[in-house]
N, C-alpha and C positions, 0 to 999 in steps of 0.2 A: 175797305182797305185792300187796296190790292198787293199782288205778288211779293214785288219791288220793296213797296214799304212792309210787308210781313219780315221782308228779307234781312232790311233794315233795320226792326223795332230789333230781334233775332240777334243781330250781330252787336247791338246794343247794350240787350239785355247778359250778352257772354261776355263781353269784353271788360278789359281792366276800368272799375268806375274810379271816378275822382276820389276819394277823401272829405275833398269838401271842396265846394263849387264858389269861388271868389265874384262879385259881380262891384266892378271899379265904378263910381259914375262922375264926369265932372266938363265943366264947362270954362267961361273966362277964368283964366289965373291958374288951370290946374297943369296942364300941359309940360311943367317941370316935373309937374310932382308926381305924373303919370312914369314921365321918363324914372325918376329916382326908382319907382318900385319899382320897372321893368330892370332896371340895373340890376338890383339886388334881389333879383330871385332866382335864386340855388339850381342848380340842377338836377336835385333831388328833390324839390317841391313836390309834392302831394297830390294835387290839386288842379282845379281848372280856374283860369282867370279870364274874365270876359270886362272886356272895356265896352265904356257908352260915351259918348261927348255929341256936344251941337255942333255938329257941319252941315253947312249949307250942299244941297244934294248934288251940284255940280262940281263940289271939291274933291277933288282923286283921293283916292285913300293913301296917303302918303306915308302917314300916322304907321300903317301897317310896316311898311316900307324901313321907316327909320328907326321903330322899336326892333326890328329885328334884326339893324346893324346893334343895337344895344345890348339884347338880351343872350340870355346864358341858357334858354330854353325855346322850345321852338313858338313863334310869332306866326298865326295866320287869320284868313279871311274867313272866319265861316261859311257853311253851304248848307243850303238847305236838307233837311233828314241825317243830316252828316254827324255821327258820333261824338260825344264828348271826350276829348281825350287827355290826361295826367300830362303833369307836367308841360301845359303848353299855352299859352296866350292868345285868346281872338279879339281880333278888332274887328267891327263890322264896316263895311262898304256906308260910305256916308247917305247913301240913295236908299240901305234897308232896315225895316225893322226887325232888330234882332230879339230872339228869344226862346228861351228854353224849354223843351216837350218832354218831360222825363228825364232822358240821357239822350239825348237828341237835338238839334237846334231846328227853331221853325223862324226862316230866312224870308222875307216878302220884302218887296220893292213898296218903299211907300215915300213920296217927295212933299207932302201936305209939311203946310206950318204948324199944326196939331202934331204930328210925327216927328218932326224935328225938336220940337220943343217938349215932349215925353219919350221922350227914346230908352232914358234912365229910367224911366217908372217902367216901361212896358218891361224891362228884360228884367227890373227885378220884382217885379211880381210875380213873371214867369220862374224864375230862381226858388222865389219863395214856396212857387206851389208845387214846384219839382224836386226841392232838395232838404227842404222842411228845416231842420234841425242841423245838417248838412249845409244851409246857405251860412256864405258872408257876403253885408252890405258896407259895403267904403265910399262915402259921399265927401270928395272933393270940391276944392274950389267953385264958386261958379254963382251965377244970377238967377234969382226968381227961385222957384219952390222944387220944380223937377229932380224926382227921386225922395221926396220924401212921401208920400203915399206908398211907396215901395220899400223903401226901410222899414214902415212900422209893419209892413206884410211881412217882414223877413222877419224881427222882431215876437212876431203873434205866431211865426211858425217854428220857433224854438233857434231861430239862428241867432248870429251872432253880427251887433250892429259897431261898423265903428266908422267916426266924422273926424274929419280935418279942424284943427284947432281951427277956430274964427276968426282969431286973430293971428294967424299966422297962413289965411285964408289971404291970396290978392282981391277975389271978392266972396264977402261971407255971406248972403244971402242964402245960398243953398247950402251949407254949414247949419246958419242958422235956422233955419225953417226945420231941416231934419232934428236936429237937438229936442226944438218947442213939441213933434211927434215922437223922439220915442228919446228923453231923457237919461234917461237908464243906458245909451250910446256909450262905447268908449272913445273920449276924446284925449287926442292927441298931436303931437308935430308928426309929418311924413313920416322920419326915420322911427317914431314908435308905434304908427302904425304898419312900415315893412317887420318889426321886431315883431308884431302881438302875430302876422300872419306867418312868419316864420314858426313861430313856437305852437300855434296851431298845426299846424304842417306835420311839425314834428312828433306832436304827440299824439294824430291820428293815425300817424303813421306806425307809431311803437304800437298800438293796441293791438 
C-alpha cells in the first residue's frame, strides 16, 4: 500500500460513514422505477445509494446525467479509492466494474460480456462484505438471474433484502430468481419499497 492510498484508507476511516449502504440493481423494465426512487429520496437520507444496470460499454453514462436533473441529493460517477459519501447517489460509468472496499469504492474498466452481464452481483457482494449488517440489496426489474447470488450474500451478512413485486416487474426474471434465493426478501411495488428505505434511513439515524 502506498502513501497515496494510506492517505485514502485514513480519510475514509475519519469521515462521516453512511448509515447504511443501499446497492439498487436492475436491468430491462427497471429504468422508471430507478427514476421513482431517485425522485423521492429526501435530503436528509442517511445513506449511500449505489445503482447497477446492463449498459452496453459504449453507452455514455447518461443515466448519471438525468438522475441528477431528478434528484434532491447529490448524483455522481464514482472514482476509484474515492470515499463513500451520506446522502448521495452513484451510478457507475457503463465501461466499469463497480464495487465496494470498506468505505471505499474499487472502480476497474471491464467491457467483457461476463462484466456486463454481473455487474449487480459483483457490487453486491462487495456491499455485503463491506457493510455486513449495514448492506441493503433492492433487485429490480430485469432478465436472467443477475444479482441474485449477491442478495443472498447480503442476506447471510445480516442485511436487509428487498425485490420488486413480479408482478409489477416489466420483466420478472430477476425478481424472480432473487425471491427462489433468499425468500425471506421483502416484496413489494416501487413506492413501498422508497417507503421501507425511508424509514430505515430514518431510524438509523435516530440511534
Amino acid at each position: 500500500m502506498n502513501d497515496q492510498q494510506k492517505d485514502k484508507l485514513r480519510q475514509c476511516s475519519t469521515g462521516e460513514k453512511p448509515e447504511i449502504v443501499v446497492a439498487i440493481g436492475g436491468s430491462a423494465g427497471a429504468f422508471q422505477e430507478i427514476v421513482k426512487i431517485v425522485e423521492y429520496m429526501p435530503n436528509w437520507f442517511s445513506g449511500t445509494v449505489i445503482i447497477a444496470t446492463h449498459r452496453t460499454p459504449n453507452h455514455k453514462n447518461t443515466l448519471a446525467e438525468l438522475l441528477g436533473h431528478k434528484a434532491r441529493v447529490a448524483v455522481e460517477e464514482p472514482e476509484d479509492e474515492e470515499c463513500l459519501e451520506c446522502t448521495t447517489i452513484y451510478i457507475g460509468n457503463s465501461r466499469d466494474r463497480v464495487e465496494v472496499d470498506e468505505n471505499a469504492f474499487d472502480v476497474n474498466e471491464d467491457v467483457s460480456f461476463r462484466a456486463r452481464l454481473r455487474r449487480i452481483d459483483d457490487l453486491f457482494l462487495s456491499v455485503a462484505a463491506s457493510a455486513g449488517c449495514d448492506a441493503v440489496g433492492v433487485i429490480l426489474s430485469g432478465m436472467l438471474d443477475d444479482g441474485t447470488r449477491g442478495l443472498k450474500a447480503i442476506a447471510d451478512a445480516g442485511g436487509v433484502c428487498m425485490i420488486q413485486c413480479p408482478e409489477q416487474a416489466e420483466r420478472d426474471s430477476m425478481p424472480l430468481n432473487a425471491l427462489s434465493a433468499v425468500p425471506s426478501a421483502r416484496i413489494g411495488i416501487t413506492e413501498e419499497i422508497i417507503s421501507w428505505l425511508m424509514e430505515m434511513s430514518a431510524e438509523r439515524g435516530a440511534l
